[in-house]
Each structure stands twice: as C-alpha cells, then as structure tokens.
N, C-alpha and C positions, 0 to 999 in steps of 0.2 A: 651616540644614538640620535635619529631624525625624531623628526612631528612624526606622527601618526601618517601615514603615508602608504598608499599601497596601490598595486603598477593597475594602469589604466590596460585598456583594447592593447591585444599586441599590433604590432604594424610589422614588424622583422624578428626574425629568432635564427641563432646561428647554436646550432647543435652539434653536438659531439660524442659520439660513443667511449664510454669510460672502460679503459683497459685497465688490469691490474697493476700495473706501470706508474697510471692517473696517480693511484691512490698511493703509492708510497714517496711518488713527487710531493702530493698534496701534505701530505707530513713529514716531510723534509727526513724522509729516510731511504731514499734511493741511491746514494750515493755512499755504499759501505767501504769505499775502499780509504787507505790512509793516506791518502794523496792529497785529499782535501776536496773540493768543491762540493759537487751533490747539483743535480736536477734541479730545477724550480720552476720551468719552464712546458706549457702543454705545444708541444710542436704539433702543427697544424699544417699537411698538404693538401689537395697542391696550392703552389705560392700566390695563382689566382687570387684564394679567400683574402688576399692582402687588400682588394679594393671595394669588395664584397661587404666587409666587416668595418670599413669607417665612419658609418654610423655610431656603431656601437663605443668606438674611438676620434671623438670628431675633433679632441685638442692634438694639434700638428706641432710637435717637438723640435724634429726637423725629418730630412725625407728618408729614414730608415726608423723613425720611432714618433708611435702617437702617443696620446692615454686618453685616457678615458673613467667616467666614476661610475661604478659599478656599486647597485643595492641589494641587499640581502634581508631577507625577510626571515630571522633564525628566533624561535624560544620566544612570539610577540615584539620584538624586537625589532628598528630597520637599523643596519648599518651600511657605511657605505666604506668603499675604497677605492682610491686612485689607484690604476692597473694599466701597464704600458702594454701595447703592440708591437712588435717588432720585424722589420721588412727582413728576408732572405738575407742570409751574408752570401760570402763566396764558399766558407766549408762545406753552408746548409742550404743552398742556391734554390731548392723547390720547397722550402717551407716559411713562413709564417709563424712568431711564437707570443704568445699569450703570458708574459711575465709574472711569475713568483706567484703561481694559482692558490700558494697556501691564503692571500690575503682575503680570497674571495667566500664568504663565510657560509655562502650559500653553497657551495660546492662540498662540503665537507661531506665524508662519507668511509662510517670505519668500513675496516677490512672485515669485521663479520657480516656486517649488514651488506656489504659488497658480495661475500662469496655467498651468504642466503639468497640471495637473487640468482645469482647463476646459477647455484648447485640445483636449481627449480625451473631451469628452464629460461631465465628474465634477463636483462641489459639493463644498465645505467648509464643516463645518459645526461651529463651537462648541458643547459640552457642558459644563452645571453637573450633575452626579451628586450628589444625598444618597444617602449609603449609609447601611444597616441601621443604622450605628454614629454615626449623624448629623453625619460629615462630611460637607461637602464638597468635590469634586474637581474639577478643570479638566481639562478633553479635547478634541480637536479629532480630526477628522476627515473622509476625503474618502467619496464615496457609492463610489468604487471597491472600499471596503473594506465595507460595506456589511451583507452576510450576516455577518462575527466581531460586531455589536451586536446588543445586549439585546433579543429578538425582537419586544418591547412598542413599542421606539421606532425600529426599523428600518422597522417596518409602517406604522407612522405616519407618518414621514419620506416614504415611498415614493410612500402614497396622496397626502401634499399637493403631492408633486413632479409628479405624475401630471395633479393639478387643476388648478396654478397653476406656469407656467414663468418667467414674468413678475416677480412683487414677490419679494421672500425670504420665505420661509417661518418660522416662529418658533413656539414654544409651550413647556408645560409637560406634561408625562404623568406619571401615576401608575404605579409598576412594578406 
C-alpha cells in the first residue's frame, strides 16, 4: 500500500470496452482446456495504440516490451503494480497486449456485476488515466455512470458507441 495519494487532472486516458472475454482473462479462467496455458493478456488493435500508449508505459525494456506502474484506488486503498506492454509479434502482427490484467486491481469486475450492466442496457469500460503528475491510474467503469467522466472522454466514448455496437471500442485521447 502507497501514502494517501490520489490521481491529479487527467492529461491521457487510453480506454477500452470490456468484453466478456475481459472478465474471465482477468480471473484467470479463460483458459479451460488441459493443455495448459490460459489468457492473461487484453489484446489491443490496431498495433498503432503501440506508440499511443507509451506514456502510460514509459520504462523501455527493450523494443518489443515496456512497463509501466499502474495505481489503483480499490476499498480506500492505493496499490500499485508493475504491468508490461507488449509490441505486435509475427502470429499477432496488428496487436498490442497489455500483460497479465489480473495484476491490475482497479480493473476487477465480477461477472454479475459485468452481466447487470449489460442485461440493462450499459458497457464497461477499462481506463489507464496519466495524471498532470504522470502517474498512472486504473479505472473501470460502466456507461450508466457516464456524464460524472472527463467531458473529453465521455464524448468520445459516446460518439464511438453510437457508430459501432458491434466490435469494442478502444483508443487513446489527449485531455
């Protein structure tokens, strides 16, 4: 656990529509079969957001992986954790992946509280916040709530939701 600490003006925010997919990677239960492995990763198109999102990731590994420390605001609480970026290989050539989402604690989201939102109409949607102060923060959120977000990226969220009901929606905006 940090100091009392909590995220200044947003400057960037890199959003993500949460699929039901999201939520069984984020509990490490996507991967039923006996073969072993399992998901852990939120792939991210197109492979653009790779240059997009290194704010949010500004320690350079080397050039197919950054990291980055991500804060989470859970129960009064801030925690943090070290969370890699990952560039495009050659299987996954147009994506971007956001390693092992379970660490990030602000992203948690069971599956009832996931299908209550939908079954009502609503989206969930992951947020990375850089604040002023150039942290980063983890957020989640459903469109029920909607108008209390950053007028910048409410508008944005709204228009793509409006265009596209279909794939999830994703990007990066500047505050």
């Amino acid at each position: 656990m940090l100091e009392a600490i909590s995220p200044a003006e947003p400057r960037k925010v890199f959003y993500h529509q949460v699929k039901k997919g999201d939520i069984t990677k984020y509990f490490k239960i996507s991967n039923i079969s006996s073969t072993g492995g399992g998901a852990r990763d939120l792939r991210i198109s197109p492979k653009s957001l790779w240059e997009s999102m290194e704010d949010f990731f500004p320690e350079v590994i080397n050039e197919r992986k950054k990291m980055g420390v991500i804060l989470s605001s859970v129960k009064e609480e801030i925690l943090s954790a070290k969370v890699e970026l990952m560039a495009p290989t050659n299987a996954r050539a147009n994506e971007v992946r956001i390693c092992k989402t379970n660490k990030i604690k602000g992203w948690e989201i069971s599956v009832e509280e996931y299908n209550s939102e939908i079954d009502n109409g609503f989206y969930w949607f992951y947020l990375l916040i850089l604040d002023a102060n150039k942290r980063v923060w983890a957020a989640k959120f459903s469109t029920r709530y909607i108008d209390k977000m950053h007028e910048s990226v409410s508008t944005i969220i709204e228009e793509e939701l409006d265009r596209n009901s279909q794939n999830a929606i994703r990007g990066v905006i500047n505050c």
